[in-house]
N, CA, C and O atoms as a Tripos MOL2 file, in Angstrom:
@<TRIPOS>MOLECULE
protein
  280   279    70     0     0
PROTEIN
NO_CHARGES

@<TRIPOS>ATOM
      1 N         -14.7080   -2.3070   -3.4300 N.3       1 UNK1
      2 CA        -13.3730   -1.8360   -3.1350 C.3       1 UNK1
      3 C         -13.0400   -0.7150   -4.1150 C.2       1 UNK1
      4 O         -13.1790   -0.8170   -5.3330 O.2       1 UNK1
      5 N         -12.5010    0.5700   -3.3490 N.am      2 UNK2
      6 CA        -11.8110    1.2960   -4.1470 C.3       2 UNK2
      7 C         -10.6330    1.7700   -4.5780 C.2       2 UNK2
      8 O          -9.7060    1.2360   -3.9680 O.2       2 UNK2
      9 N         -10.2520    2.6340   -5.4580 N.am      3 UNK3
     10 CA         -8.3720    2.8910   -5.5080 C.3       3 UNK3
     11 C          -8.1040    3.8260   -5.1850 C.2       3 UNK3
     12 O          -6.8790    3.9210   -5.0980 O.2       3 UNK3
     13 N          -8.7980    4.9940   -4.8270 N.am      4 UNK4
     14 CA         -8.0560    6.1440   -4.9410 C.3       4 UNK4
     15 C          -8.8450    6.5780   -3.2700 C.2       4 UNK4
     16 O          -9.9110    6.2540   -2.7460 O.2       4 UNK4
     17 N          -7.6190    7.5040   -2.8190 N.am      5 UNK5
     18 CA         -8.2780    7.8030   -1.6390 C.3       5 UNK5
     19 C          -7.8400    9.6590   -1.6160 C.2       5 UNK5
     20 O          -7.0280    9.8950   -2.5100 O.2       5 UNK5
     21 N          -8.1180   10.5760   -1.0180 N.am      6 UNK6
     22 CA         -7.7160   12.2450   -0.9220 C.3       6 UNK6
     23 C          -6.5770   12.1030   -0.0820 C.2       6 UNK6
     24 O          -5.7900   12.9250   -0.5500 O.2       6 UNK6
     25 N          -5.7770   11.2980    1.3110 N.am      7 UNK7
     26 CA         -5.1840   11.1480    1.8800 C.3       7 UNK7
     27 C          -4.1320   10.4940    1.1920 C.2       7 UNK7
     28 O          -4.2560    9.2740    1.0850 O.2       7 UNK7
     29 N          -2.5490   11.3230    0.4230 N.am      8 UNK8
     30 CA         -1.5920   10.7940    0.7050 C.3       8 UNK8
     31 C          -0.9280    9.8640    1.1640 C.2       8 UNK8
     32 O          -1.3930    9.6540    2.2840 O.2       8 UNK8
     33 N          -0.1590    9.2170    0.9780 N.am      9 UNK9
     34 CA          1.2130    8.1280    1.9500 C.3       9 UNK9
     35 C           2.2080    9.5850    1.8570 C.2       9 UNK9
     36 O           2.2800   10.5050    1.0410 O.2       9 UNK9
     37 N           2.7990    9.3100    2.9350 N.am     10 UNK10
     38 CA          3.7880   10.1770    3.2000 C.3      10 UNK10
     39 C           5.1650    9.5920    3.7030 C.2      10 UNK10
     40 O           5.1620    8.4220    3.3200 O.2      10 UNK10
     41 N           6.0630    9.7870    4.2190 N.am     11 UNK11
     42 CA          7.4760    9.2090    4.1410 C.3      11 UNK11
     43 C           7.5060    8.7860    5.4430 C.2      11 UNK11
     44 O           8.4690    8.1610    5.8880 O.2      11 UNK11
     45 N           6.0940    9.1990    6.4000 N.am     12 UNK12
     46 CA          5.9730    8.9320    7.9580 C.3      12 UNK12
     47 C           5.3940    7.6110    7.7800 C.2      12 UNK12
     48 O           5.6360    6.6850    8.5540 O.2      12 UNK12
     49 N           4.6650    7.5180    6.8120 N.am     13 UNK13
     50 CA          4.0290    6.4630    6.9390 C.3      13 UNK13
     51 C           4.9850    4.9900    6.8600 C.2      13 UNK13
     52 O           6.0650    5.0950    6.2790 O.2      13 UNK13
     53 N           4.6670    3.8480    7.3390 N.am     14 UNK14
     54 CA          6.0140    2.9430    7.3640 C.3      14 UNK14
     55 C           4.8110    1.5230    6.8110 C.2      14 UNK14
     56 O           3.6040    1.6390    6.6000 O.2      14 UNK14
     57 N           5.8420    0.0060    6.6760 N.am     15 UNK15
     58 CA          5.0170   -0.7450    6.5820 C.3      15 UNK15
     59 C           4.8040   -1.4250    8.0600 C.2      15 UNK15
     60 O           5.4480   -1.3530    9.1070 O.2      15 UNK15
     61 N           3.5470   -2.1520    7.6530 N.am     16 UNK16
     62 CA          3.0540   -3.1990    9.1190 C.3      16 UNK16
     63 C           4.4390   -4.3140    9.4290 C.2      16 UNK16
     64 O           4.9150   -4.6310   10.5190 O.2      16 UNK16
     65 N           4.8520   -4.7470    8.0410 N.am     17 UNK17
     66 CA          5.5450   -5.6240    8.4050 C.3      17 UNK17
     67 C           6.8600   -5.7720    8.5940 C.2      17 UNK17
     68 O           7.2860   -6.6060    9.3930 O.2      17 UNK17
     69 N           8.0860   -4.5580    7.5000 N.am     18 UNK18
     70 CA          8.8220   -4.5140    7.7320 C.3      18 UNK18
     71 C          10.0090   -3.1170    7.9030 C.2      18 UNK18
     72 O          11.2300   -2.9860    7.8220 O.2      18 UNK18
     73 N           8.6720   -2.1190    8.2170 N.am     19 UNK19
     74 CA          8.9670   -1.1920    8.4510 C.3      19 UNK19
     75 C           9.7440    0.1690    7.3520 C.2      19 UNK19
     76 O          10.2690    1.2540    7.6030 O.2      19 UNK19
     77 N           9.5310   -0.4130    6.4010 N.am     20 UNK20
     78 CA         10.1730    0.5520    4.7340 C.3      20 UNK20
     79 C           8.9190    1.3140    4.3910 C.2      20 UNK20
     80 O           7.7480    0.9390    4.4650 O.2      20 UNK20
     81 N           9.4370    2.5010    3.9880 N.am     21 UNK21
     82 CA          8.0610    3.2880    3.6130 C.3      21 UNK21
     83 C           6.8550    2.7100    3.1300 C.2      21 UNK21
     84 O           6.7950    2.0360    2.1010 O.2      21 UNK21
     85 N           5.9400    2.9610    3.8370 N.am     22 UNK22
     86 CA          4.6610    2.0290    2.9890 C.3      22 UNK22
     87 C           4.2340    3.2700    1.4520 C.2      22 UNK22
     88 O           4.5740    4.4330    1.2350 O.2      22 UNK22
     89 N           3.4520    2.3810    0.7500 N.am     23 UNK23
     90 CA          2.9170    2.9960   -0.7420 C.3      23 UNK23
     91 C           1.6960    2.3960   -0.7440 C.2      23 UNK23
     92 O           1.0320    2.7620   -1.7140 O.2      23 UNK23
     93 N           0.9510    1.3530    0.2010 N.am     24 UNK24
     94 CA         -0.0200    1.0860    0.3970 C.3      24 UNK24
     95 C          -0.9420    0.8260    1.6030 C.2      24 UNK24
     96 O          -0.6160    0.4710    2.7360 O.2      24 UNK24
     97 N          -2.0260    1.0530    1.1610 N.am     25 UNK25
     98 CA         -2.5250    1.2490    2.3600 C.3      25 UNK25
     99 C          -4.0380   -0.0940    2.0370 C.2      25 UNK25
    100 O          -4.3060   -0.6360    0.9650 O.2      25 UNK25
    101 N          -4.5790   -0.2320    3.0660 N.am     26 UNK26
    102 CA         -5.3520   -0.9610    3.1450 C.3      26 UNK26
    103 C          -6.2670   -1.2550    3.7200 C.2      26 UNK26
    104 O          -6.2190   -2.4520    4.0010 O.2      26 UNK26
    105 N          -7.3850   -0.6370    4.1710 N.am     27 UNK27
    106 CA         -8.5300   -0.5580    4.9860 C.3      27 UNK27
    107 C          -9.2800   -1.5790    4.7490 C.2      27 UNK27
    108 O          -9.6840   -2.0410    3.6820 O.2      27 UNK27
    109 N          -9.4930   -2.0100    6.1870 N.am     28 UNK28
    110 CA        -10.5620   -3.1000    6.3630 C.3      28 UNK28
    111 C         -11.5390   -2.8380    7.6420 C.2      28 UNK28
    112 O         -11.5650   -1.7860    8.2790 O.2      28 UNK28
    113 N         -12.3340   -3.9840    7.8970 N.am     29 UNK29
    114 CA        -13.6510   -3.5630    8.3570 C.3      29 UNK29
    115 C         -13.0550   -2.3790   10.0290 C.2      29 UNK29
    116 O         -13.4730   -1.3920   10.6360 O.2      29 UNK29
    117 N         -12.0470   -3.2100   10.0830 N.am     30 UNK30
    118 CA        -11.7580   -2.8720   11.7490 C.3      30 UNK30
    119 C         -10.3350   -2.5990   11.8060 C.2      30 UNK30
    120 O          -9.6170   -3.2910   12.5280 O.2      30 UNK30
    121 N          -9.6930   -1.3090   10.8550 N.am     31 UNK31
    122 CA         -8.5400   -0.8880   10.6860 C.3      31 UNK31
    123 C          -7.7710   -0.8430    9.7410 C.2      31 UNK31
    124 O          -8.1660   -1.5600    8.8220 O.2      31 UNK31
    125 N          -7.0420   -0.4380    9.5810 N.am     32 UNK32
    126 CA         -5.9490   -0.6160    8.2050 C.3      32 UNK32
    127 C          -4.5820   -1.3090    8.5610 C.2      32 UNK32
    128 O          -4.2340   -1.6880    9.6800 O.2      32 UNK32
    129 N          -3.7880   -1.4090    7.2340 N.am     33 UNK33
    130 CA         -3.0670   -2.0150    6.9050 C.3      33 UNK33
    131 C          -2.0300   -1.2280    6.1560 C.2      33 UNK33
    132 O          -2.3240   -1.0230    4.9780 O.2      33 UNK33
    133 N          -0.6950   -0.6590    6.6350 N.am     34 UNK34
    134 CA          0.1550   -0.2620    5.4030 C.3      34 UNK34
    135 C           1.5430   -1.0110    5.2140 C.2      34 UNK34
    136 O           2.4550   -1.2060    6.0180 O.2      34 UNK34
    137 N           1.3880   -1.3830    3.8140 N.am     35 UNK35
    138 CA          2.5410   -2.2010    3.4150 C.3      35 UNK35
    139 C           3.6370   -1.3360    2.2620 C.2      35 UNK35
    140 O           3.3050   -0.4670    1.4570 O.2      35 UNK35
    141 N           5.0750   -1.9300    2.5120 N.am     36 UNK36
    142 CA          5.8400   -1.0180    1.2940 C.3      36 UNK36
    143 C           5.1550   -2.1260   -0.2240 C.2      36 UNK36
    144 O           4.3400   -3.0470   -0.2850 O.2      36 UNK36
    145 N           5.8970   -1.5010   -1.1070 N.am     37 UNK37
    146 CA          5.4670   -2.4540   -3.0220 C.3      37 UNK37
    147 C           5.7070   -4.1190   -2.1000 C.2      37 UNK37
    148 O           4.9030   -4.7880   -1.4500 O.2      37 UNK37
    149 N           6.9710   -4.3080   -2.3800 N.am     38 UNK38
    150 CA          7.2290   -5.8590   -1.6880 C.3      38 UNK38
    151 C           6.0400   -6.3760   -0.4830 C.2      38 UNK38
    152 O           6.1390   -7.6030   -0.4640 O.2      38 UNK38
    153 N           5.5370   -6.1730   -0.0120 N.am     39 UNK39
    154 CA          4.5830   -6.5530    1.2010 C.3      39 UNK39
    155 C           3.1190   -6.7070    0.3360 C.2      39 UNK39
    156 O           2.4040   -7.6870    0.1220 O.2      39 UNK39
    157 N           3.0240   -5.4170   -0.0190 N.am     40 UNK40
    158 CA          1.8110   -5.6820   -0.7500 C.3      40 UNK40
    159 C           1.5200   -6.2100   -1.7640 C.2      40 UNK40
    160 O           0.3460   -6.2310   -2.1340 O.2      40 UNK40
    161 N           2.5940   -6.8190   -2.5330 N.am     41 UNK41
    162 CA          2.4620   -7.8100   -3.5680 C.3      41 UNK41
    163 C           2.5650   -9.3950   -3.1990 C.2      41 UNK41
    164 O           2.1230  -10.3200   -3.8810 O.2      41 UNK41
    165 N           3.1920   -9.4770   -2.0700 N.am     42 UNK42
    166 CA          3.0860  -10.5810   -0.9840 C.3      42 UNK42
    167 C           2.2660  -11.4000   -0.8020 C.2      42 UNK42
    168 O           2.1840  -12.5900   -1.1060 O.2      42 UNK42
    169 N           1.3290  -10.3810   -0.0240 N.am     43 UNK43
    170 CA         -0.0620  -10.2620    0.9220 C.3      43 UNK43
    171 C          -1.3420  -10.0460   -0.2970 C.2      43 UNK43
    172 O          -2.5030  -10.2780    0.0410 O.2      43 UNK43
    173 N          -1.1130   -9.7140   -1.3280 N.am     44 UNK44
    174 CA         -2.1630   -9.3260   -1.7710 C.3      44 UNK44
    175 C          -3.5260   -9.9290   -2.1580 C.2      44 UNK44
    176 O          -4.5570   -9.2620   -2.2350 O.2      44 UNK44
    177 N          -3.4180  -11.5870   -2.4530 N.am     45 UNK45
    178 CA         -4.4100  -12.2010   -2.0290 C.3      45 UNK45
    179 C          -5.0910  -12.6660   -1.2440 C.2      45 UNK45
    180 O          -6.0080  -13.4580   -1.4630 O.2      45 UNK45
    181 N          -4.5610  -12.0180    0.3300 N.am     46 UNK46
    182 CA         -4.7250  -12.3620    1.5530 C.3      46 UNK46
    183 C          -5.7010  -11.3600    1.9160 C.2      46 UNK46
    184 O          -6.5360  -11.4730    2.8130 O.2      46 UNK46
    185 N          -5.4520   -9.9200    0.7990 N.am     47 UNK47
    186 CA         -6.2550   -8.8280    1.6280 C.3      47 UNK47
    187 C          -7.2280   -8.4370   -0.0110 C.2      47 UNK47
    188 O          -7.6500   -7.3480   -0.4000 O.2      47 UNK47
    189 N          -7.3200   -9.7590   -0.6420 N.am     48 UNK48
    190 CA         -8.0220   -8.7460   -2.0910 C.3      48 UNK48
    191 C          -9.3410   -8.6340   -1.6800 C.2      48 UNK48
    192 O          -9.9460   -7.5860   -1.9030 O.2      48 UNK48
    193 N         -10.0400   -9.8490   -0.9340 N.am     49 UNK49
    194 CA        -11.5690  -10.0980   -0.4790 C.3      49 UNK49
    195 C         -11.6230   -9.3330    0.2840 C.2      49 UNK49
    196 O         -11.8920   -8.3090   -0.3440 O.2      49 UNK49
    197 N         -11.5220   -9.0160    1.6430 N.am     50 UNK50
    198 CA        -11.9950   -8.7700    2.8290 C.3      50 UNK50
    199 C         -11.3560   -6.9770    2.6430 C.2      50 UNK50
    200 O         -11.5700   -6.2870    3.6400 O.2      50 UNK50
    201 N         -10.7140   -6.3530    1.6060 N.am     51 UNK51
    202 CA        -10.1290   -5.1370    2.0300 C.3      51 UNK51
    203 C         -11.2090   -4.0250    1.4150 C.2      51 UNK51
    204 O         -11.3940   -4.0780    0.1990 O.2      51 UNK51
    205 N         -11.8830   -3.0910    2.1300 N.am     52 UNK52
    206 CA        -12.8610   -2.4120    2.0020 C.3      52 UNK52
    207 C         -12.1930   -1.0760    0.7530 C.2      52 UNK52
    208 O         -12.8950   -0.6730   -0.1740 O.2      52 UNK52
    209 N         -11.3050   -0.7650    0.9080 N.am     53 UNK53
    210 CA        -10.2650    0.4230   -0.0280 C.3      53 UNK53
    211 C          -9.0420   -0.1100   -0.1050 C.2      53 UNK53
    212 O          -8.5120   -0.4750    0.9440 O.2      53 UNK53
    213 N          -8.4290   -0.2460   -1.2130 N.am     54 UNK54
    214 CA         -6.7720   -0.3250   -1.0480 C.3      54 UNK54
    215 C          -6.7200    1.1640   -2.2100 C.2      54 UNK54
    216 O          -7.3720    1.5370   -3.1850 O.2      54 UNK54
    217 N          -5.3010    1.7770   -1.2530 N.am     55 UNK55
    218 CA         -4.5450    2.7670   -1.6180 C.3      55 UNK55
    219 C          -3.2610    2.5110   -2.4160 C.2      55 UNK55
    220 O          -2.1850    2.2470   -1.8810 O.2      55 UNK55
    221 N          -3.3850    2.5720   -3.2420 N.am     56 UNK56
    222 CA         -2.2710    2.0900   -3.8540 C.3      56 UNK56
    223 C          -1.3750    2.7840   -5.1060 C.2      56 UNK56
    224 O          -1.4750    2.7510   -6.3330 O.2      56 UNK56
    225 N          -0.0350    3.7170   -3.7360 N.am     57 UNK57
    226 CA          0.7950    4.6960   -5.0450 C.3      57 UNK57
    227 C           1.8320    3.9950   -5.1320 C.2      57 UNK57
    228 O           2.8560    4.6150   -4.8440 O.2      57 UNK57
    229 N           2.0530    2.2880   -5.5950 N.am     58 UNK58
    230 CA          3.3180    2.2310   -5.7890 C.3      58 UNK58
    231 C           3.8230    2.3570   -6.8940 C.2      58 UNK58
    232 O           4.9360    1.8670   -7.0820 O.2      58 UNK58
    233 N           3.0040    3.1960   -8.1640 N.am     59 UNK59
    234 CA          3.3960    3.9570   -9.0990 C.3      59 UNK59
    235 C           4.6410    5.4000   -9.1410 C.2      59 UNK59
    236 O           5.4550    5.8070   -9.9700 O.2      59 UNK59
    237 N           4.1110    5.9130   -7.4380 N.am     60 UNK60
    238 CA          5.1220    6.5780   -7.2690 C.3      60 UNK60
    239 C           6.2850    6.2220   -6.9060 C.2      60 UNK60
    240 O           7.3030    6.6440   -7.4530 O.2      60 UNK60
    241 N           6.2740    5.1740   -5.6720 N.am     61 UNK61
    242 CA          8.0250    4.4930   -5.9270 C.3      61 UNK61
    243 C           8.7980    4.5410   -7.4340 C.2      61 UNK61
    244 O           9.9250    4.9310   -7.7420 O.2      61 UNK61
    245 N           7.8460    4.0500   -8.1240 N.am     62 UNK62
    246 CA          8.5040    3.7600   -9.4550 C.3      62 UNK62
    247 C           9.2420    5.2520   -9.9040 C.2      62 UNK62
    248 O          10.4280    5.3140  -10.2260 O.2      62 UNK62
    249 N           8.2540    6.5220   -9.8610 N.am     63 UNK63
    250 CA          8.8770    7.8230  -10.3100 C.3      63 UNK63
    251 C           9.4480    8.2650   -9.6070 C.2      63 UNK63
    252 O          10.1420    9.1820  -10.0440 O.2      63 UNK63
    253 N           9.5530    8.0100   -8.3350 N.am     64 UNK64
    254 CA         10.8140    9.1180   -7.4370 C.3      64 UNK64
    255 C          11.7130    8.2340   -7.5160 C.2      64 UNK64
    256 O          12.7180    8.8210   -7.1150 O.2      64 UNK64
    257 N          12.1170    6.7690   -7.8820 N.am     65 UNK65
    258 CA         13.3890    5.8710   -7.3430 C.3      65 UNK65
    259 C          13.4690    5.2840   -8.6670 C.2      65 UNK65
    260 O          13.7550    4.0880   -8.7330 O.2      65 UNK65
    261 N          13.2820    5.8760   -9.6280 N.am     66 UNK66
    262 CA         13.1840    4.7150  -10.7160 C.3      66 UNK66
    263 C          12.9840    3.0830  -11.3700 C.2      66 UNK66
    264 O          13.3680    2.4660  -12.3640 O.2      66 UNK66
    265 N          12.3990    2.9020  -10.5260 N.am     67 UNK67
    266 CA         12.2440    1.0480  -10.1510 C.3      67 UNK67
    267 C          11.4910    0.7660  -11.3450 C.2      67 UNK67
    268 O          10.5300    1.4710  -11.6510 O.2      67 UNK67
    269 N          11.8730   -0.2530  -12.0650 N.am     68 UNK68
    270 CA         10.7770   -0.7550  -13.1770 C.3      68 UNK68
    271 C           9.2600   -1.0890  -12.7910 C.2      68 UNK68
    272 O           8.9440   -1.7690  -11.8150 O.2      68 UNK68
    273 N           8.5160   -0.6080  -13.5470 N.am     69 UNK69
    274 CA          7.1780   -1.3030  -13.2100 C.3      69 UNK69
    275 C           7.0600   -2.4630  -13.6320 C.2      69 UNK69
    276 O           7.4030   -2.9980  -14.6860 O.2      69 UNK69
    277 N           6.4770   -2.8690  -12.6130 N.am     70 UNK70
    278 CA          5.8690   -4.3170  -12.2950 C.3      70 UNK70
    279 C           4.3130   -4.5500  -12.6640 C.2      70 UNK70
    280 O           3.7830   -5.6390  -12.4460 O.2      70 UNK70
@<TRIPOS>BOND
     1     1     2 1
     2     2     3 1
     3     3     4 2
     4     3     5 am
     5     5     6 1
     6     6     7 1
     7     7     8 2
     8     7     9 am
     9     9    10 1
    10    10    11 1
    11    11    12 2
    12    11    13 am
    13    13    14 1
    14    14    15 1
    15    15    16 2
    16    15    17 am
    17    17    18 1
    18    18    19 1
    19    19    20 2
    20    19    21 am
    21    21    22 1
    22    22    23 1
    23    23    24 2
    24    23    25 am
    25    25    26 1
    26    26    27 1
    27    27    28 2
    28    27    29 am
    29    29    30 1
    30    30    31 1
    31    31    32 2
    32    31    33 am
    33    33    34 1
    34    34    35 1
    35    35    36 2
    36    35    37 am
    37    37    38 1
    38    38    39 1
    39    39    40 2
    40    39    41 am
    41    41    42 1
    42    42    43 1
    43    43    44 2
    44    43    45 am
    45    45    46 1
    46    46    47 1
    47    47    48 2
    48    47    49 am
    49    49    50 1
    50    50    51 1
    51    51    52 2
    52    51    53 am
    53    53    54 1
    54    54    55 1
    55    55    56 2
    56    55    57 am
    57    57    58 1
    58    58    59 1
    59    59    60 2
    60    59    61 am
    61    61    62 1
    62    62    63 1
    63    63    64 2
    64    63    65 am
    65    65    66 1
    66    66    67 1
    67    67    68 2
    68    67    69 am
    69    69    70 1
    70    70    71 1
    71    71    72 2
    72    71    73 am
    73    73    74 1
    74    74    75 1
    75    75    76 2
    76    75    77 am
    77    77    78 1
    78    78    79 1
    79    79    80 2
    80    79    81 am
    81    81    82 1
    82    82    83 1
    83    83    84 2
    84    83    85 am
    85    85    86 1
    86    86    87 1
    87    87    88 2
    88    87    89 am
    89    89    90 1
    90    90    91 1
    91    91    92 2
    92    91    93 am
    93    93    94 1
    94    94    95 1
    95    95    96 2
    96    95    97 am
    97    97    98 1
    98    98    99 1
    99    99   100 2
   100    99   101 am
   101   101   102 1
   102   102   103 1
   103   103   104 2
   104   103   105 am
   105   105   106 1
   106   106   107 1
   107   107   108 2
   108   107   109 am
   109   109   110 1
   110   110   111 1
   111   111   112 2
   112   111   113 am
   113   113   114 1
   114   114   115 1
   115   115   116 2
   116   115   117 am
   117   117   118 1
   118   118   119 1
   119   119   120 2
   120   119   121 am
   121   121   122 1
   122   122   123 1
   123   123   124 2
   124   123   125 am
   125   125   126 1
   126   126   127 1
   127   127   128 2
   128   127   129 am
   129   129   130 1
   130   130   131 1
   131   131   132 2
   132   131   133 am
   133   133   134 1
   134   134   135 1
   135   135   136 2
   136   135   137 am
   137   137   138 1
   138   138   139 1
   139   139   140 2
   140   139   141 am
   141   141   142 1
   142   142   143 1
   143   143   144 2
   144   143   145 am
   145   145   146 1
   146   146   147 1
   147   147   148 2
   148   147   149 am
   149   149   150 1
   150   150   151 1
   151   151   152 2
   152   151   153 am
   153   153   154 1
   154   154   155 1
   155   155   156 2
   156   155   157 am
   157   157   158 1
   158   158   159 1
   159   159   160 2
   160   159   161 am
   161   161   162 1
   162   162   163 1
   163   163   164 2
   164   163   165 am
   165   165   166 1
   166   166   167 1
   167   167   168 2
   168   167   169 am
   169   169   170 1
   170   170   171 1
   171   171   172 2
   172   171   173 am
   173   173   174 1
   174   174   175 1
   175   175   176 2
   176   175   177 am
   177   177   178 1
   178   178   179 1
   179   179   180 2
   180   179   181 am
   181   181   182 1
   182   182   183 1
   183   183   184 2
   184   183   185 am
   185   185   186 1
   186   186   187 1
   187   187   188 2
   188   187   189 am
   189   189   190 1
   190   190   191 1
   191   191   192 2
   192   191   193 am
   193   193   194 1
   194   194   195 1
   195   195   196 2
   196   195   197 am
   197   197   198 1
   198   198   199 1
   199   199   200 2
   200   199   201 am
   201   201   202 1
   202   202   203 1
   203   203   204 2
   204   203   205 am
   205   205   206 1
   206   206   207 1
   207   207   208 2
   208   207   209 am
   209   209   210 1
   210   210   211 1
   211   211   212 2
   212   211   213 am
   213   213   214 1
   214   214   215 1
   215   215   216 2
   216   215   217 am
   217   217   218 1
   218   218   219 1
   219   219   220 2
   220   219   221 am
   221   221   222 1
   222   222   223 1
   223   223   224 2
   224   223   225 am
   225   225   226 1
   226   226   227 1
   227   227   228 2
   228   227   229 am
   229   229   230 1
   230   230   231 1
   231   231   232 2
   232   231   233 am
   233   233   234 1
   234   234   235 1
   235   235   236 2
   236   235   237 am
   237   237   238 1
   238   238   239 1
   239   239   240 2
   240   239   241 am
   241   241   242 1
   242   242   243 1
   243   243   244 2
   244   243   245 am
   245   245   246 1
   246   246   247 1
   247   247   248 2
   248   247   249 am
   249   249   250 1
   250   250   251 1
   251   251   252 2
   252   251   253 am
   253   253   254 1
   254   254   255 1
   255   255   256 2
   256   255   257 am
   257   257   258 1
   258   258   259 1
   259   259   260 2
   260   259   261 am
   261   261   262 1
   262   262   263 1
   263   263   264 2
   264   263   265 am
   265   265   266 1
   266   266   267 1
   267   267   268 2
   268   267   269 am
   269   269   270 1
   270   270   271 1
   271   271   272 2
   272   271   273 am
   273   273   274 1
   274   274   275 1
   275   275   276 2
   276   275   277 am
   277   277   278 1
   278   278   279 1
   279   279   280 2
@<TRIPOS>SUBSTRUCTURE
     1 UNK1         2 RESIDUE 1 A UNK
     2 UNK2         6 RESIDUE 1 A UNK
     3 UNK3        10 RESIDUE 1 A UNK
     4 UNK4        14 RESIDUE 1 A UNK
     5 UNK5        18 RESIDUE 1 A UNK
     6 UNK6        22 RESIDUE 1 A UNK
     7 UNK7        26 RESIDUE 1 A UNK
     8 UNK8        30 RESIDUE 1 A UNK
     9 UNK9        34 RESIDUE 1 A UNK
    10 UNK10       38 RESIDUE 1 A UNK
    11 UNK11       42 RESIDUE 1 A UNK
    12 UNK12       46 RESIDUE 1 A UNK
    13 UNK13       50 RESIDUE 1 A UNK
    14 UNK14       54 RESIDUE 1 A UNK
    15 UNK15       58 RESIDUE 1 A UNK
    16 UNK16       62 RESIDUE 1 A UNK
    17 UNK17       66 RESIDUE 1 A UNK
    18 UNK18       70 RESIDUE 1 A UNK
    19 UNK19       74 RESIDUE 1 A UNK
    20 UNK20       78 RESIDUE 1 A UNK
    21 UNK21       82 RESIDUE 1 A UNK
    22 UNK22       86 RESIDUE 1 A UNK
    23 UNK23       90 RESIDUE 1 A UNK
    24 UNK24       94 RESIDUE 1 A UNK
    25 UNK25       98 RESIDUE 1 A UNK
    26 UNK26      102 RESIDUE 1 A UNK
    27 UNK27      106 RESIDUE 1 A UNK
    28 UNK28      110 RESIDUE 1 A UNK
    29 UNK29      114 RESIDUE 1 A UNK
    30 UNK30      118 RESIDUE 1 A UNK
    31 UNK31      122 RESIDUE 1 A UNK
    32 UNK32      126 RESIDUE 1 A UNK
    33 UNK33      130 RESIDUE 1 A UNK
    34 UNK34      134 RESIDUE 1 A UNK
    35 UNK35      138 RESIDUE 1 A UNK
    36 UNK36      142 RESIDUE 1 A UNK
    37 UNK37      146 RESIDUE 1 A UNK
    38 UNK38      150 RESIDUE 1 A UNK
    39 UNK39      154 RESIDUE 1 A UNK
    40 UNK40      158 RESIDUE 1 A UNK
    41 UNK41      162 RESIDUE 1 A UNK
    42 UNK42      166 RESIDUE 1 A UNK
    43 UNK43      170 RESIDUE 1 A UNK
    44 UNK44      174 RESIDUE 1 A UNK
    45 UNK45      178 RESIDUE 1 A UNK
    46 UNK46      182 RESIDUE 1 A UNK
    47 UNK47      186 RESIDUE 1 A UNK
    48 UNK48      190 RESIDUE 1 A UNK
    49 UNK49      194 RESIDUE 1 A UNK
    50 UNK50      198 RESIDUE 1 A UNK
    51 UNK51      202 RESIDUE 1 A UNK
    52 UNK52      206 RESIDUE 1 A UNK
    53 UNK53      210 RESIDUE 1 A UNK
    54 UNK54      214 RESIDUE 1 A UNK
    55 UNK55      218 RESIDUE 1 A UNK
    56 UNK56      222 RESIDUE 1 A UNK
    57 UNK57      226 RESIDUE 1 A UNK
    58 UNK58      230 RESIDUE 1 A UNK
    59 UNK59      234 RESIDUE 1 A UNK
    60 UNK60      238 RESIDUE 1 A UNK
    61 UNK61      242 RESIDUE 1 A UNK
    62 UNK62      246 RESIDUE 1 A UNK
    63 UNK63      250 RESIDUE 1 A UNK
    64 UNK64      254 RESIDUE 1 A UNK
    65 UNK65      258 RESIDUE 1 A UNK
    66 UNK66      262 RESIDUE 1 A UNK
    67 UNK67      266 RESIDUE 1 A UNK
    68 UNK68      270 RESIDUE 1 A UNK
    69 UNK69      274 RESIDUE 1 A UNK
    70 UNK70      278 RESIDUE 1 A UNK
């Protein structure tokens, strides 16, 4: 599994589950997955095994909205 991907999240991008900007993304064998911070901290032991890349800028939430890091 890797972290970094050349492809952006962008503000189009939404989550799977509840539709708030996603900051992560999540590729697996047969598609991806994008979740906002909350979803993917959720889910995240659900997708740590089986996820081939996770994308993960929810560092930037933190700098454009000021949110404490977690």
């Amino acid at each position: 599994m890797t972290t970094t991907t050349p492809t952006p999240l962008t503000a189009a991008d939404r989550c799977d589950r509840c539709g708030a900007q996603a900051y992560v993304r999540v590729v697996l064998a047969k598609g991806e997955l994008l979740f906002c911070a909350h979803h993917a901290r959720r889910h995240a032991s659900a997708f740590a095994d089986v996820a081939l890349h996770v994308q993960d800028e929810t560092e930037r939430l933190h700098e454009e909205h000021g949110a404490p890091a977690r």
